[in-house]
C-alpha positions in Angstrom: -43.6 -43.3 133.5 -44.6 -41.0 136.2 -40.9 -39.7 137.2 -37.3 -40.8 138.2 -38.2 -42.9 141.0 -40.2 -45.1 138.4 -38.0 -47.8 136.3 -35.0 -50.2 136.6 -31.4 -50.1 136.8 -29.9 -49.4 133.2 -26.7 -50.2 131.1 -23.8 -49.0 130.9 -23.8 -45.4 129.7 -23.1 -44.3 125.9 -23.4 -40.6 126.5 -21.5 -37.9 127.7 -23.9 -35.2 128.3 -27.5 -35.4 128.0 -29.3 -31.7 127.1 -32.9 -31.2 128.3 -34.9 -27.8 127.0 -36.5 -25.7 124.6 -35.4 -25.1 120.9 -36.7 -22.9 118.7 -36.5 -21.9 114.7 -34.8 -18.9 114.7 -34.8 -16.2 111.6 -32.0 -14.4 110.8 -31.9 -11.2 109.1 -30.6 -10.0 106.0 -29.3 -6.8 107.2 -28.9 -4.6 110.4 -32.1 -2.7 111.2 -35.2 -3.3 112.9 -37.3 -5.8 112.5 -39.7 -3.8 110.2 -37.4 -2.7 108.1 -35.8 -6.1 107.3 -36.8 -7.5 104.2 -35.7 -11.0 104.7 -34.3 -13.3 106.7 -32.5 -16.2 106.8 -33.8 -19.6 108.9 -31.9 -21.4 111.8 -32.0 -23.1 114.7 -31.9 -21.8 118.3 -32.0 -23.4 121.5 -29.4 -23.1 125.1 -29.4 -26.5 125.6 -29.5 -28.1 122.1 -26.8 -25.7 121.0 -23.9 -27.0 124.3 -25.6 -30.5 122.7 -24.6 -29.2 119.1 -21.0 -27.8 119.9 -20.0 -30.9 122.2 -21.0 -33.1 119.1 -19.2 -31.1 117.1 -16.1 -31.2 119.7 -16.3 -34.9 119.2 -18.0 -35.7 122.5 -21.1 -38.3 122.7 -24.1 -35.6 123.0 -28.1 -36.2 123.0 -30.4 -33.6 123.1 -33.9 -34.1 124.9 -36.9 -31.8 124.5 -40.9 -31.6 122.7 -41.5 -30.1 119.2 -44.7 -29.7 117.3 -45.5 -32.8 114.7 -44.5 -29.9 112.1 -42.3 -29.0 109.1 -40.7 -26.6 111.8 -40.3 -29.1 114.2 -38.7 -31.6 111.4 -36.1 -28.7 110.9 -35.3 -28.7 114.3 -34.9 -32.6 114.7 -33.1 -32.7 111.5 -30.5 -29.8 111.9 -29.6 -30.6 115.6 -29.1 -34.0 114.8 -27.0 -33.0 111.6 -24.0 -31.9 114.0 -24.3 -35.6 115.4 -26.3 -34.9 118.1 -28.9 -37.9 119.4 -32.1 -36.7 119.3 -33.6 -40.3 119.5 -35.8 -39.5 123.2 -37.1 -36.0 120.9 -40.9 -35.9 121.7 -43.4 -35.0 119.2 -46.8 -33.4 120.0 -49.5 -33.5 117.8 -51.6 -30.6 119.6 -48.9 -27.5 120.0 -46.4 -26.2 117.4 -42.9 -25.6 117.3 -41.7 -22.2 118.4 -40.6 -20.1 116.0 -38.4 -16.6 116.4 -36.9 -13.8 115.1 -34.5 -11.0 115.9 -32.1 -8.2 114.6 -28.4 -8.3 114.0 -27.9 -6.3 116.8 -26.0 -6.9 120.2 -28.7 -8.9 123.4 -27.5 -5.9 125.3 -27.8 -2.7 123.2 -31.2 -1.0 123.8 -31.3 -1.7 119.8 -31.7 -5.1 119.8 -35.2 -6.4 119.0 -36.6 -10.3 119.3 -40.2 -11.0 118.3 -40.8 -14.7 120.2 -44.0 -16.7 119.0 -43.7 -19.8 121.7 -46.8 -18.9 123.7 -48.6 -22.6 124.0 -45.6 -24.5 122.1 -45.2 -28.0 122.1 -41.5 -27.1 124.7 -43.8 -25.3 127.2 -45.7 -28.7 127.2 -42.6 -30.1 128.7 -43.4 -32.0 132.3 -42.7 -34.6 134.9 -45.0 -37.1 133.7 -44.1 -36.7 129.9 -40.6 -37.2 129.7 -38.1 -39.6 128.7 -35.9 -40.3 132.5 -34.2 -43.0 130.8 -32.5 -41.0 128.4 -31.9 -37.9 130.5 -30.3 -39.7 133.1 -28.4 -42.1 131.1 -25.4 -39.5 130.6 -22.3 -38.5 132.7 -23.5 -35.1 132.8 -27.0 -33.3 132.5 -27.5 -30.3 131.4 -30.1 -27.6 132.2 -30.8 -24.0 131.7 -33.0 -21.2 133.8 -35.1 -21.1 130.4 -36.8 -23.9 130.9 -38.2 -23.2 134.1 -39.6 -19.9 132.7 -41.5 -21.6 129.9 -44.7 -22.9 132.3 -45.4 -24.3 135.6 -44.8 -27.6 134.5 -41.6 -27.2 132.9 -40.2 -25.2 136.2 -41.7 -28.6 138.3 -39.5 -30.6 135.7 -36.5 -28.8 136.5 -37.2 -28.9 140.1 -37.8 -32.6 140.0 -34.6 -33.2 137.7 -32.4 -31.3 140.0 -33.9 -32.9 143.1 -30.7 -34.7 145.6 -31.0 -38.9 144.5 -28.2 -41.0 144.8 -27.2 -42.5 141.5 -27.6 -39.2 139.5 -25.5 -37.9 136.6 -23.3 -34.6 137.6 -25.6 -31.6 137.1 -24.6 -28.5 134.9 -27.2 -25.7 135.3 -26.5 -22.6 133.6 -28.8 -20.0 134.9 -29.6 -18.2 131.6 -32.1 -15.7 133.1 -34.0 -13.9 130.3 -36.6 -11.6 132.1 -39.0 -11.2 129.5 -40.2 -15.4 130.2 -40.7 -14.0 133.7 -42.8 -11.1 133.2 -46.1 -12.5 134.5 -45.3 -15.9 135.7 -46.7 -17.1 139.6 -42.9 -17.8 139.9 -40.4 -14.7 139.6 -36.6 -15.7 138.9 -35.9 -15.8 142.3 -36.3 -19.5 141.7 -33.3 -19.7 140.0 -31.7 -19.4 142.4 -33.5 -22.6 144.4 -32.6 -24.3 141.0 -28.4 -23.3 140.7 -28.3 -24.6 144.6 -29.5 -27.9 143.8 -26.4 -28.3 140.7 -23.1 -29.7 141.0 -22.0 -27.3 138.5 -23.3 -23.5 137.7 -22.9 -21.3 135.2 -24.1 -17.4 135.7 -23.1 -14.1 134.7 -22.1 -11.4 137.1 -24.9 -9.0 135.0 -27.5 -11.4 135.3 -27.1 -12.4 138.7 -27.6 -8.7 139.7 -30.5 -8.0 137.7 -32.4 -11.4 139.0 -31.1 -11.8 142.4 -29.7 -8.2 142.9 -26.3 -9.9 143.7 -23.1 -7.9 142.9 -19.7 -9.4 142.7 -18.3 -12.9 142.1 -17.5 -13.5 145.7 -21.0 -12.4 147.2 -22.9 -14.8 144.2 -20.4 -17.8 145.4 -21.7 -16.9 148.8 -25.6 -17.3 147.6 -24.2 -20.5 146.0 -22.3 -22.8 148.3 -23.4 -25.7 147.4 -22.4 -26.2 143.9 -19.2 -27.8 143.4 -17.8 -25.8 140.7 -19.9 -22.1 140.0 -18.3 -20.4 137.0 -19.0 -16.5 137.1 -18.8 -14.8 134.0 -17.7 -11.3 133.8 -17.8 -10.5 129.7 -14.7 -9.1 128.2 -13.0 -9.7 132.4 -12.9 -12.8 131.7 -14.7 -15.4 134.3 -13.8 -16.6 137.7 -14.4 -20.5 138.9 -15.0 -21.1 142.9 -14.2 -25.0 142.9 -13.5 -27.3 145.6 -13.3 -30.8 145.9 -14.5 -30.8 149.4 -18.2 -29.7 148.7 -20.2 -33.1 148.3 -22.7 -30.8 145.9 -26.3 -31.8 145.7 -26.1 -35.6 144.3 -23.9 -37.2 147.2 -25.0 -40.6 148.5 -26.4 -39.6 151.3 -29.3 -38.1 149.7 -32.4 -39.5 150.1 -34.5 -41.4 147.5 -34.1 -43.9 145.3 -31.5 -43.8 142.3 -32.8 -42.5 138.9 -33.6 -45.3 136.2 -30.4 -45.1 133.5 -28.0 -43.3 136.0 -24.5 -44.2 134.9 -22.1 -45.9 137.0 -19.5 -43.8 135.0 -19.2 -40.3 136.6 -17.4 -37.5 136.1 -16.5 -35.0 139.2 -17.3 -30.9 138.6 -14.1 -30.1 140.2 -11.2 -32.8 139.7 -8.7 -32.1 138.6 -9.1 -28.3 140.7 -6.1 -26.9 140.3 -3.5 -26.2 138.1 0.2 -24.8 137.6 -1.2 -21.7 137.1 -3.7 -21.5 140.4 -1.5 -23.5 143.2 -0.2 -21.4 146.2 1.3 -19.2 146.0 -1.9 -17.3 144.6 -0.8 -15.7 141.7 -3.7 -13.1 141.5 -5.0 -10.8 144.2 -8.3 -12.5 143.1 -7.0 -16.2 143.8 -7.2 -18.0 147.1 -5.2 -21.3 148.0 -7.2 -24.4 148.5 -6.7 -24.1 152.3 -9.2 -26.1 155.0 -11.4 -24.1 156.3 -11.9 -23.5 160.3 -15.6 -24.2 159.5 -15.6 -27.8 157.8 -19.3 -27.7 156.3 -17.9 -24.2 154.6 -14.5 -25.7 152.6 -12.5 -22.5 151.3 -12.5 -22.7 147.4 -9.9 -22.1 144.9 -10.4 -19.2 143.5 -9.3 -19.3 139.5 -9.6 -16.0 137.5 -9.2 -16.4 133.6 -9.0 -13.6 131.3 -10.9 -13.5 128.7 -10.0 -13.3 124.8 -9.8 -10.4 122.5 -12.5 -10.9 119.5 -13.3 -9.2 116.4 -17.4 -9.5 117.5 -19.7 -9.8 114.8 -22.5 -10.9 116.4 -22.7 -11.3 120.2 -25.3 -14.0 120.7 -24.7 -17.7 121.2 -21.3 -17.1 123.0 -22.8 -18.4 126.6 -24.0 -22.1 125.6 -20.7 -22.1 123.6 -18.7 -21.4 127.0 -20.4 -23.8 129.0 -19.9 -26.5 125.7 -16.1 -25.7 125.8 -16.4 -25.9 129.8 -17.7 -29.3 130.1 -15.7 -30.6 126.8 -12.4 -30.2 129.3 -14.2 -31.3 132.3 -15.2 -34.3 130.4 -11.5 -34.5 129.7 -10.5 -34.4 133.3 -8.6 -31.0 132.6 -7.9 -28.2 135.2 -10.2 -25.5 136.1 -7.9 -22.8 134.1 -7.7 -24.7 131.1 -11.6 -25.8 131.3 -12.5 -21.5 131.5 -9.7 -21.5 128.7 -11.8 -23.8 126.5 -14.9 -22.1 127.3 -13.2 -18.9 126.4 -12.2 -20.5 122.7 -15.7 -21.6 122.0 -17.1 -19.0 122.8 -14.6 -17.0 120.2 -15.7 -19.7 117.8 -19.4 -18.6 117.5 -18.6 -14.6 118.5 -17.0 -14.4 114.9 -20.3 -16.0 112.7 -23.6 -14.6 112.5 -25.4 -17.3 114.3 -25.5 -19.4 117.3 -23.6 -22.6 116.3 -20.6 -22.9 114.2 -18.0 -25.8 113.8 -15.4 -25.0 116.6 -11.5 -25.3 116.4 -9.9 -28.9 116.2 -9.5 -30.2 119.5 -5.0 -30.3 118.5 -5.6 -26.8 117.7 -7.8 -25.5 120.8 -5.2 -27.5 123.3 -2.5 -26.1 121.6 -3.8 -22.4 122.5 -4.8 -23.0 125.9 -1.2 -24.5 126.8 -0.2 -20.5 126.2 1.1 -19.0 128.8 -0.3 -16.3 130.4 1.5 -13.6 128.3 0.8 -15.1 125.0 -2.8 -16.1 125.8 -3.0 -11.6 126.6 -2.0 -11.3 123.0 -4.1 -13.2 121.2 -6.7 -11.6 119.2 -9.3 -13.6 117.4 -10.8 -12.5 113.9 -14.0 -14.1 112.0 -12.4 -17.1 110.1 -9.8 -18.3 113.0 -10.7 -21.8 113.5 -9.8 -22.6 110.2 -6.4 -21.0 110.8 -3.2 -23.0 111.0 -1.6 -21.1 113.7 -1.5 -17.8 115.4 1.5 -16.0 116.0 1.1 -15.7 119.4 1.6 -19.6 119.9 3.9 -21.1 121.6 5.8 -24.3 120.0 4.4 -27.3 121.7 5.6 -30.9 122.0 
């Protein structure tokens, strides 16, 4: 198959969300330091897009995972573990002729100066990753797809990939593209990151932090990255420990509106799922009840709708090791849009699962049960303040600061 064009109509889906990209064996180590000191380490799994697949699994949603691993005991790992949290990994290619990537890195926080990561995926079997070589069937067969800016860095072929996955069709799923920009992939590429950009404006639904939209697009402030990005549906800025603020608006047709051009992708579901309905909730309707919060007004300019505007605060977490806590969002994100819930209590979510994986040494964890996670996001505002989330809280019965729910 040559691309999405190519193919028939399929069944009915099976899937929730489909994730396409890299992932990588990742070695923990033993103890804080840098990486020549360490004397051991500890093997995982690492990956954006297979870990949302892994901790939507986990969350009880139908997940797959799509992406190209070396025909190696690493890439056997990586099959293996991924599809250990019930994740499909059925349309996983193998290639004979690259490896798996493999990396490591210290205990230390992404964004200290301290923090060290030694990648070895120059030439691996992900970077391989292209139009012609991949499975549309089972990418398109999901409600939602998923996609991260890493991919695109990995190699020309990958970014056309992306740029062809994202491309307007009629027919195709809802679009989740979290921007992820890592500069180091970019650092000698024909491309800079600018082109994530390009990438983010063809989604229905964006994820991007404030930090990293400044550093690749030189874009400061929630409002002036929604106005970069007015075509998503829903964009969800994160702001770290602020919290995160969701533009959504249910009268921006996004990329995928039937009026695009082309013909529909083979295994597109005729069961969607809309980025921004429900958009509102008790806690967002007008009268805005933050400075930061607009009502979901018409706007004098109809191709421009006005947005709500839905800031959510984020938790306070005992950290003990601050990486993983972005796919884990966007899991918890799309879990409650999945579930039709409003934009508050989707950010809430986000919020949770990323607490989940803040408070464990690695990327994945198991996240709290669904009874449990609704229960805390039904706190109101003054309770949800108080919370403070400690290593070993999912397994918890209850928190204090919960209210008593029907």
């Amino acid at each position: 198959m040559s691309g999405p064009a190519a193919g028939t109509a399929a069944a009915a889906t099976t899937t929730d969300v489909v994730c396409l990209g890299e992932s990588m064996v990742t070695f923990l180590p033993s103890q804080p330091g840098r990486l020549a000191d360490v004397p051991s380490f500890g093997r995982g799994i690492g990956g954006a897009e297979s870990n949302v697949a892994c901790a939507l699994a986990a969350a009880g949603h139908r997940a797959a995972w799509v992406g190209r691993v070396g025909a190696d005991g690493f890439g056997d790992h990586l099959v293996e573990t991924i599809a250990s949290y019930g994740v499909d990994t059925s349309a996983v290619r193998r290639d004979p002729a690259r490896p798996t990537g493999v990396y490591f890195r210290t205990a230390t926080d992404r964004g200290t100066d301290t923090h060290e990561v030694a990648y070895y995926r120059a030439g691996s079997a992900a970077s391989a990753m292209s139009p012609e070589n991949v499975p549309y069937e089972a990418l398109f067969a999901g409600r939602v797809l998923h996609l991260s800016g890493i991919t695109a860095a990995l190699s020309p072929d990958c970014l056309a990939l992306l740029r062809e996955l994202t491309a307007p069709r009629p027919g195709r799923p809802l679009v989740s593209f979290d921007v992820n920009h890592r500069p180091h992939l970019w650092r000698g590429c024909a491309e800079d990151a600018s082109v994530l950009l390009e990438l983010a404006r063809r989604a229905d639904l964006v994820f991007v932090g404030e930090d990293e939209a400044e550093e690749a697009w030189g874009i400061v402030g929630a409002e002036a990255i929604r106005a970069a990005l007015p075509e998503p549906s829903v964009l969800v800025v994160k702001r770290g420990s602020a919290g995160a603020t969701v533009f959504a608006s249910e009268l921006r047709p996004g990329p995928r509106g039937a009026e695009a051009a082309g013909t529909a992708a083979p295994g597109a579901s005729t069961d969607t799922v809309s980025a921004a309905t429900p958009a509102t909730s008790a806690d967002t309707t007008c009268p805005a009840t933050s400075a930061d919060t607009t009502c979901p007004a018409a706007s004098a300019d109809t191709a421009t709708p006005a947005d709500t505007v839905t800031p959510v605060p984020a938790l306070r977490v005992d950290v003990v090791a601050a990486v993983g806590a972005g796919d884990a969002f966007a899991a918890g994100f799309l879990s409650a849009t999945l579930r039709g819930l409003p934009v508050r209590d989707r950010a809430r979510h986000g919020h949770l699962m990323a607490a989940a994986v803040l408070t464990v040494p690695g990327d994945l964890t198991d996240p709290p049960s669904r009874d449990r996670a609704d229960r805390l996001v039904a706190l109101d505002d003054a309770a949800w303040g108080r919370l403070r989330l400690a290593p070993g809280w999912t397994a918890a019965d209850r928190a204090p600061e919960e209210v008593r729910t029907p």
